[in-house]
N, C-alpha and C positions, 0 to 999 in steps of 0.2 A: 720300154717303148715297143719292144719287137713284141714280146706279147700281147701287147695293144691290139696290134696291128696282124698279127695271127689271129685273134680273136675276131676284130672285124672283117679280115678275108674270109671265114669262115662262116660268118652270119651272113655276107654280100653272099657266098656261095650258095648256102642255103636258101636264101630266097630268091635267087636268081631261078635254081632249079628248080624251087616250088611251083613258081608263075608260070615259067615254059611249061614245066610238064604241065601242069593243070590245062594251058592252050592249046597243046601239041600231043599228050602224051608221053608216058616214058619213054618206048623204044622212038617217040618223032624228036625228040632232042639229042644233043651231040653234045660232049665235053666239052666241046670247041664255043661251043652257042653257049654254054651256061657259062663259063667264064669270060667271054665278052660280055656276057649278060651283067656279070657283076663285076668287071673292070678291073680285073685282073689276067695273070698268062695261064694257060689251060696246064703249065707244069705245076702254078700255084693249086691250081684244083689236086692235080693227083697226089701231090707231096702232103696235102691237109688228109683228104680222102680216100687217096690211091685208085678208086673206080665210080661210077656215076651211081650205082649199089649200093655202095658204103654212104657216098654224099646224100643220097634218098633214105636211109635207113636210120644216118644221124640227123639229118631235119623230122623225120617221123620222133624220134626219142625226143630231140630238143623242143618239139614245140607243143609237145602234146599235157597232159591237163595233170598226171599223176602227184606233181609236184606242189603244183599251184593248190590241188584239191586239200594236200594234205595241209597245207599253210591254213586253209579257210575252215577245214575244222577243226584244228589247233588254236587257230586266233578269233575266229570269226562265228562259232556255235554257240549259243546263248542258255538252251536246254528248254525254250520253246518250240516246240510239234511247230506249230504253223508255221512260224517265223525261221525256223534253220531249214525247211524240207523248202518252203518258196526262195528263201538267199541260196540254197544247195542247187536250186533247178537254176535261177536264172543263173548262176555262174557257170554251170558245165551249160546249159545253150551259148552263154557268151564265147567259151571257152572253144566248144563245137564249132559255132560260124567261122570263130577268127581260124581255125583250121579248116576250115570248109574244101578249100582246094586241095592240102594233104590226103583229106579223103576220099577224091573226086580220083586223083592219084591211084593210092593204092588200093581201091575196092574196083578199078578198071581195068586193071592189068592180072592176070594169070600168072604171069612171069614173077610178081610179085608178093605172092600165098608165105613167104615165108615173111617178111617184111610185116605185113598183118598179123603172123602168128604173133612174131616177137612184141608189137604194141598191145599184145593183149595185158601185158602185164601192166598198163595205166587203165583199164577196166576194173582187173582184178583188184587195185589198190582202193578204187572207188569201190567197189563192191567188199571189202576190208573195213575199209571206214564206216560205210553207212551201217554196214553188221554192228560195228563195235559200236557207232552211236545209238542204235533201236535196243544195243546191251543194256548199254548204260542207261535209256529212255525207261526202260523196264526197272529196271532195279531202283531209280529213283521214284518209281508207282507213277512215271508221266505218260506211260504208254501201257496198252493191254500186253498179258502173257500171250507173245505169240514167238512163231519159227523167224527170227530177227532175221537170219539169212534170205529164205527167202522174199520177207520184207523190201529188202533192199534189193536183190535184183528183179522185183518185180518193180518199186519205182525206177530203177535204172532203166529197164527195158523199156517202160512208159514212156520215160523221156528221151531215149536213143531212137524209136518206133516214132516222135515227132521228129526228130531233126532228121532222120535219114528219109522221112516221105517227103521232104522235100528238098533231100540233096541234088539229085539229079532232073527234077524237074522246074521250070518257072511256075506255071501257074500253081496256086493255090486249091489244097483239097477242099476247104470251108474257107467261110469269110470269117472264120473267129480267127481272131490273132493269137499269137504264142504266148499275149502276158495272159489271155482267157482262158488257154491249154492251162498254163501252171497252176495259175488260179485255182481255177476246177479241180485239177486232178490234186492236187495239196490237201483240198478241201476234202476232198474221198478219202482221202490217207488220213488225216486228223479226225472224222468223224468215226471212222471203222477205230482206228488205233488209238485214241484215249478214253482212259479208264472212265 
């Protein structure tokens, strides 16, 4: 039961913290505010977390996509060009908005440069995966002989280059919608990349 319940103070803390700061800022929240925020004593914060650092650096690790990614090509890649690279985009955009205020966080803050370095490493597993899938796309003769690496982080960047033009802004660069974005650019990838 107690780990229950460590558990759920833990996930109340973390997105208590997400939402303020995303409102407020990092340095505009207080210990104080984030654990009233999630209904707990501001000792249960430091005793889970020990500073408001650590508690922003474990919701950046907890929520972010490296995990989820690796499940979806594990369970979820079929060895269809069109059909895994369009399932691959919309889930890391799903995966992007539902963190959207994580981001909004840590690409605002200076004080925060290490916090970003260290989530690079759910990048780098995306950019792992997609290498080893354009491997294996190749060797099965589903894809042309090319540089698999930078394959992948040139659609990565494609689709990081949408979600961040319109992270900190409301309006709208085009009126094409995001399933038109993936659409298209999928379509680019499967025309140049199969045999």
């Amino acid at each position: 039961m107690e780990n229950t319940t460590i558990l759920d103070n833990k996930a109340k803390l973390m997105r208590a913290a997400i939402d303020l700061m995303a409102e407020k800022g990092y340095k505009g929240v207080s210990t104080k505010e984030i654990a009233a925020a999630a209904g707990v004593s501001e000792m249960t914060l430091f005793r889970n977390f020990g500073s408001k650092i650590n508690l922003l650096d474990k919701a950046v690790d907890h929520y972010h996509y490296s995990i989820e990614m690796t499940q979806i090509f594990d369970e979820q890649v079929i060895g269809d060009l069109r059909a895994d690279l369009l399932m691959i985009s919309r889930m890391y955009h799903e995966m992007m908005e539902r963190n959207r205020k994580l981001f909004l966080i840590v690409l605002s803050d200076q004080e925060l440069a290490e916090i970003r370095e260290k989530a690079q490493k759910h990048p780098r597993k995306l950019l792992e995966l997609l290498t080893n899938y354009f491997i294996d796309m190749q060797k099965k003769s589903k894809m042309v002989a090319t540089d698999a690496e930078m394959q992948a982080i040139t659609f990565m960047w494609m689709n990081y280059g949408a979600f961040i033009s319109q992270l900190f802004v409301k309006s709208e660069l085009t009126a094409k919608s995001k399933q038109d974005f993936m659409s298209s650019s999928v379509e680019l990838f499967v025309r140049a990349l199969s045999p």
